[in-house]
N, C-alpha and C positions, 0 to 999 in steps of 0.2 A: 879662793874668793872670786867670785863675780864680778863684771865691771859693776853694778847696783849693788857692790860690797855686802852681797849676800853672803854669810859661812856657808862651807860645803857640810853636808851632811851625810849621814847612810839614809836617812829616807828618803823614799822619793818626793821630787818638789812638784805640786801643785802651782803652777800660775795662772789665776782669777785678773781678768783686765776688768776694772767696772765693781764699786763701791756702792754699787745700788740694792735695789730692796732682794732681786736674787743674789748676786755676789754676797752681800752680808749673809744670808740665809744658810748659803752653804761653808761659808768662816766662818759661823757658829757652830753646825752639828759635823764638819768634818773631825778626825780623831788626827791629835799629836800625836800619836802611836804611831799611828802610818805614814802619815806626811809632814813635810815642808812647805808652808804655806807663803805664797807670795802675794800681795796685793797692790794691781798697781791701776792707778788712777790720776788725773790728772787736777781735781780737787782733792785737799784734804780732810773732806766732808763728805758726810750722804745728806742727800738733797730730798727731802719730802716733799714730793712736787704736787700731788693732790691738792697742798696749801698753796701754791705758787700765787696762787691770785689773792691771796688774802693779805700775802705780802705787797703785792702790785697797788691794790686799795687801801692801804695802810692800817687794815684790820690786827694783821701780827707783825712782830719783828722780824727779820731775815734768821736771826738766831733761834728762831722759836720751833722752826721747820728744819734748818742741819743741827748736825750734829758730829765733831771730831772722830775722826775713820779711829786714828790711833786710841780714843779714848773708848771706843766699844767694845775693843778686843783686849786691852790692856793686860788683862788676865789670861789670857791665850799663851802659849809655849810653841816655842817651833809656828811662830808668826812674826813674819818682815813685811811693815807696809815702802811703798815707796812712790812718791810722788812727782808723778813724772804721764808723759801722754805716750801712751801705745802708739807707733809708727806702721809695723809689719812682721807677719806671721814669717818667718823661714821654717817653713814646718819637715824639708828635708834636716835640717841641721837639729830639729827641734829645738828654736830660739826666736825668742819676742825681741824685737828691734825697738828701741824705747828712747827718745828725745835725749834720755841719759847712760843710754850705752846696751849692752846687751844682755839675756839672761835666757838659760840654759832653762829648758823644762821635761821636766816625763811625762806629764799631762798639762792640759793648759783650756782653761775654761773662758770662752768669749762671754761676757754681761755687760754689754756696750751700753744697750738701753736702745732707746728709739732717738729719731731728732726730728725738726719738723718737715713737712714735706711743704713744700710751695708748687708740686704739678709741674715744674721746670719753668714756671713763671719767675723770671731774671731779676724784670722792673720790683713784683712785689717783692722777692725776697731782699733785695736792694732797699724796699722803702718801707716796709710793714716793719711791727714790732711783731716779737714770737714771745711766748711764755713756757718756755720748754728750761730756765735756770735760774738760778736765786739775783744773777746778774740781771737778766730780762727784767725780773721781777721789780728790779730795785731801779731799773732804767726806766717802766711804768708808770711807778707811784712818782718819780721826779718829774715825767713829762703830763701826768695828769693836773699836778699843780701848779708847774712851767706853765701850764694853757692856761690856766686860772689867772695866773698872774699875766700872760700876754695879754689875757683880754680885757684889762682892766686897763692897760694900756693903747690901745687901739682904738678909734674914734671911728672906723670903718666897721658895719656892722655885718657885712659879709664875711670878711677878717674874723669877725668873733664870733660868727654863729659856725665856721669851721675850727676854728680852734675849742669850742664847747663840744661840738660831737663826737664822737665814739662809734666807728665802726668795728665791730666785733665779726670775723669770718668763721664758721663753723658751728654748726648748735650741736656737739658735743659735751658732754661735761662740763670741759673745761670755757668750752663757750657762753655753754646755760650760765656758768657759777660766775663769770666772770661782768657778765652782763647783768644777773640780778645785783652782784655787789655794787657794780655804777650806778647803776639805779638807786640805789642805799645811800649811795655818797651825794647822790643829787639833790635827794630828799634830805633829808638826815643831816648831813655833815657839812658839805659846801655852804650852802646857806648861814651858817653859822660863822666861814673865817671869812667868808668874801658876801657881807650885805649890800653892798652897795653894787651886786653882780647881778643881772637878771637870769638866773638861773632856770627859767622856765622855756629859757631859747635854746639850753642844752638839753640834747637829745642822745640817745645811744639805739643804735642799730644794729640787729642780730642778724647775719645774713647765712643763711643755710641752704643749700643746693638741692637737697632731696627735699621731701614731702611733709616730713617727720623732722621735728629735735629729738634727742636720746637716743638715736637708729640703732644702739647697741640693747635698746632696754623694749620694752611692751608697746603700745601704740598706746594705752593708757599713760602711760611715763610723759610720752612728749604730749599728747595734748595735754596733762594739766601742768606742765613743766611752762607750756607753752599759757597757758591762762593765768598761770600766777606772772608770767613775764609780762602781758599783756596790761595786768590789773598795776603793776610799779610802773607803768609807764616806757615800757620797751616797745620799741618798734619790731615785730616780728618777719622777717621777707624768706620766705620760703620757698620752692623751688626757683630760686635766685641765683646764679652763678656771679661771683665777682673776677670781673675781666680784664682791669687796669688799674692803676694809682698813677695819678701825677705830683701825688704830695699833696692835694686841695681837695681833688676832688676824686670819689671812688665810681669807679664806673660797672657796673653791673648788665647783664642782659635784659634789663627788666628797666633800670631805670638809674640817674646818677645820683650820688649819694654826696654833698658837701659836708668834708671832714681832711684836716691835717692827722687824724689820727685813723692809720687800720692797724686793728690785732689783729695777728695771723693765728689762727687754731684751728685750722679746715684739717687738720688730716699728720700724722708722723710714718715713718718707715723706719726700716732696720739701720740700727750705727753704724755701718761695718765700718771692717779694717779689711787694710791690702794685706795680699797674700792667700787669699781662700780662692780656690779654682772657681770662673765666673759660674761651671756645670752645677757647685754646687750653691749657686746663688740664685732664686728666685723671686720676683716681686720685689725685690728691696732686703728678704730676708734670709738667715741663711738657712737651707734643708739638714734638719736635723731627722734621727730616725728616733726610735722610742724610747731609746736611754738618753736622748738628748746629743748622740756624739754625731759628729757633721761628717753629713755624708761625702765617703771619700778618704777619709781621716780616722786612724783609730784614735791616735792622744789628744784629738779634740774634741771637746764640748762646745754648747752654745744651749744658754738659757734666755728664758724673760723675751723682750720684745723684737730682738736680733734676731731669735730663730722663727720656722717653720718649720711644725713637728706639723705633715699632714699623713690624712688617710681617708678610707672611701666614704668613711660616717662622717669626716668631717675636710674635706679638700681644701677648706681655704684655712686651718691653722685654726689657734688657740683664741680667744678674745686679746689683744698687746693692753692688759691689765698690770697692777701690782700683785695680783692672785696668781696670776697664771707664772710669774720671777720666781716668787716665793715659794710654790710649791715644785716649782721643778726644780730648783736649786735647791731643798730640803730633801726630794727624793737624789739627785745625784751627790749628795755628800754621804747621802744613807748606800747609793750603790758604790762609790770609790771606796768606802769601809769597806763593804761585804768584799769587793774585789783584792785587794788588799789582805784581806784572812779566807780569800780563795775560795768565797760562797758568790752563789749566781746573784744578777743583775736583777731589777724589776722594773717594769716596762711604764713608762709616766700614764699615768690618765688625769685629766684636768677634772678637778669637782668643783662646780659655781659655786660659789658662796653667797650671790644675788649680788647686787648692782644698786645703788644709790646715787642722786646729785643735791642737792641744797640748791634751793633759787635766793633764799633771804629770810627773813625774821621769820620762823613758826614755819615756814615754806620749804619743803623737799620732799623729794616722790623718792620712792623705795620698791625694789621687788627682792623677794626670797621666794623660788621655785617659782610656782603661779602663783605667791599670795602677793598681792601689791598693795600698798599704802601709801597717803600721806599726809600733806601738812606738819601738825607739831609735833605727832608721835614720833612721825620717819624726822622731822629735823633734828629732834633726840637721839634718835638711835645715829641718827650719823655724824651727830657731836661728838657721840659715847667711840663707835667706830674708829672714830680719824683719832682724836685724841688718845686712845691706849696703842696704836697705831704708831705713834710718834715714839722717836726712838730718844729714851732718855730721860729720866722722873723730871728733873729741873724744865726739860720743853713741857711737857704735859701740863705743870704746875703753871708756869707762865703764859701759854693757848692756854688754858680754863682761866687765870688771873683776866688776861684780856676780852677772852670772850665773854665774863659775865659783866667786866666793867663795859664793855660795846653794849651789851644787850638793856641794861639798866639804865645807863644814861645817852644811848642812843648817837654814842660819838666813834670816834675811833682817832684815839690821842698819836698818831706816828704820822704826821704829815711833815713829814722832813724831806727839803732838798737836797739829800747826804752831797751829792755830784751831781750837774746837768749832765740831763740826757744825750749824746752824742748817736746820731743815727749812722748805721754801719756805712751807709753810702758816702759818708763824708772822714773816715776815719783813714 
C-alpha cells in the first residue's frame, strides 16, 4: 500500500496530476486491462472554465460549470482519485511528491492546465482579480455587487464613479465575454435592484495591447467582436498597454483609467511543477515531442496547455485551447493501450475544430475553417457547443434552465453575496 493508500497491483499504474478537460479525456478511454489509474488533483471537481464569467455575472450557478471528479468515473475499475496538490516530480525514483505523501508511478501524465500570467507585474497580480477558478469567479460576482452597494453609500462622487467601473485587461475571449456580460448587467439587470443608482456613470473598459481583439480568431472576428462591444456600450482601448494599479486608478500608456476594479485576462502560461529539467522547459511550457512525452523523460507525458509539442510548420506550439487537452489526451490514452499490447505509438496532429466567443444577446462571431459567421446563428451554435460540452446531464439541464429563464425575462436571478470578496494582497 502507498502512503495515498493506493492497493498494489500487477498493472502498471498511470499517474494523471490535473482533472481537467485533458486529464478527463484520457480516464475515460484509457483500458483497466492495462493500467492503474491515479488521479490527483487538488480540487474535487472539473472546472468548466469557458463559463467562468458567467458565474462571475451571476448568469449560472458555480455548480452548473463543475462537476464531482469522483462522480465521472464512478463506473471505472482500477481507478483511485485522490485529493490532494502535486508538490514535485522525483522522476529518478519515479515518484510524485504530493501535500499528502508519496506515490510510486510507471508512467505519469502532467495536465496541470494553464494559470494566469501577469508579465511579472508584482503590483497587478497583488491587486487585480483573475478569472482563471470557480473561486475567482464567485470572489467577482461578490465584489461587483459589493461596489453596488459601496456606492449607494458614499456621497463622494469620485468614490462612485470608481467603484461603478470595470477595467477588463486583455481582448481575448475571456475578455470579449466578460465585458459584453457587464455590459448586460448594466443594462438589463443592475437597474432593476439598485433604482435609486445612477447607473449611467458606470462604465466598463476593455483594454487590449495589440491592434485586434480575438488575435487567435480572423481579423473579421475582432472587428465585429469589437462593433458589437462598441454598440452595448464598452469602451474599447486598443493598442493600450496597462502599466500600473494603485487600487483607484489604472494606469495605461495611453491614458488613466479610474476604477477600484481590474480583471486580469491579458495572457496565461504553462502550470508547472518542480522537478522537470529547466532544458526541458520553454516559454513557460514544457517541450513535449510528438507522443506528448517530455523531452528528456521516457515515463513522462504532458498534455493540454503545460506543454509545447513544436515543429518547423508550426514553432510556437498548439493554440492553449480546450481542443487542443482533449485531443491530445484521447490520442495518448489511445497510444498507452497500443503500447501496453505491444503495437506502435501515433504521432499527435492538432485538427481545429474553429473557434467561437459570445459578446451578449443574439451577439457572437464564429469561424470553422474559412467560413465565419455571426450574430444569432453563431450565438446558437455556441449555446448548443458549451452546453453539450458541459460535463453532466443535471449541468446541461440547469445552464439551458437558466439561460432561457435570462434570455426571456432579461434578468439573471443569482446576485448573492455568498462571502465578501477578500483581495489577495490583504490575506
Amino acid at each position: 500500500m502507498s502512503a495515498l493508500n493506493i492497493p498494489e497491483s500487477n498493472l502498471k499504474r498511470v499517474v494523471i496530476i490535473g482533472g481537467g478537460f485533458g486529464g478527463l479525456k484520457i480516464l475515460n478511454q484509457i483500458s483497466s486491462k492495462y493500467y492503474q489509474v491515479v488521479l490527483i488533483d487538488k480540487n474535487n471537481y472539473h472546472n468548466f472554465q469557458p463559463l467562468l464569467y458567467q458565474v462571475a455575472t451571476s448568469g449560472l450557478e458555480p455548480d452548473s460549470i463543475a462537476y464531482p471528479l469522483r462522480k465521472i468515473l464512478w463506473k471505472k475499475s482500477e481507478f483511485y482519485f485522490r485529493n490532494t496538490k502535486a508538490i514535485r516530480i522525483d522522476s529518478e525514483n519515479k515518484r510524485l511528491v504530493t501535500e499528502a505523501g508519496l506515490i510510486d508511478y510507471d508512467f505519469l501524465v502532467i495536465a496541470t492546465g494553464s494559470k494566469t500570467n501577469y508579465f511579472g507585474n508584482k503590483v497587478i497580480e497583488e491587486k487585480s482579480i483573475a478569472l482563471k477558478s470557480v473561486t475567482d469567479a464567485l470572489n467577482l460576482r461578490s465584489l461587483i455587487l459589493e461596489n453596488c452597494e459601496a456606492s449607494l453609500l458614499t456621497s463622494d462622487l469620485e468614490e462612485r464613479e470608481r467603484l461603478m467601473n470595470y477595467v477588463v485587461v486583455g481582448g481575448g475571449p475571456t475578455g470579449v465575454e466578460l465585458s459584453g456580460a457587464l455590459a448586460e448587467l448594466k443594462k438589463h439587470v443592475l437597474p432593476k435592484d439598485y433604482p435609486d443608482l445612477d447607473l449611467r456613470r458606470m462604465n466598463v473598459h476593455l483594454v487590449e495591447a495589440t491592434d485586434t481583439l480575438l488575435g487567435t480568431m480572423g481579423p473579421k472576428a475582432g472587428e465585429k467582436a469589437k462593433e458589437y462591444l462598441t454598440e452595448m456600450g464598452v469602451n474599447v482601448w486598443l493598442n493600450t498597454k496597462v502599466e500600473d494599479f494603485d487600487g483607484s486608478t489604472v494606469k495605461t500608456d495611453n491614458k488613466e483609467l479610474p476604477s477600484k476594479t481590474l480583471i486580469w485576462a491579458a495572457g496565461v502560461s504553462g502550470n508547472l511543477i518542480d522537478g522537470i529539467d529547466s532544458k526541458s522547459i520553454e516559454r513557460g511550457r514544457i517541450l513535449v515531442d510528438q507522443y506528448n512525452r517530455v523531452e528528456g523523460y521516457e515515463e513522462i507525458f504532458c498534455i493540454g496547455d503545460v506543454c509545447l509539442m513544436k515543429s518547423d510548420e508550426n514553432p510556437n506550439g498548439d493554440p492553449m485551447v480546450a481542443q487542443t487537452a482533449i485531443q491530445q489526451g484521447g490520442l495518448l490514452a489511445k497510444n498507452l493501450n497500443n503500447f501496453a499490447k505491444g503495437e506502435e505509438m501515433k504521432p499527435f496532429s492538432y485538427s481545429d475544430k474553429g473557434s467561437m466567443a459570445t459578446i451578449g444577446r443574439n451577439k457572437a462571431v464564429a469561424e470553422v475553417g474559412s467560413f465565419f459567421f455571426d450574430g444569432i446563428l453563431a450565438w446558437l451554435v455556441w449555446m448548443f457547443v458549451h452546453l453539450m460540452a458541459l460535463v453532466g446531464f443535471r449541468n446541461r439541464v440547469v445552464a439551458l434552465i437558466n439561460w432561457t429563464q435570462n434570455y426571456i425575462t432579461y434578468d439573471k436571478g443569482i446576485r448573492l453575496i455568498i462571502r465578501p470578496f477578500k483581495n489577495r494582497e490583504k490575506d
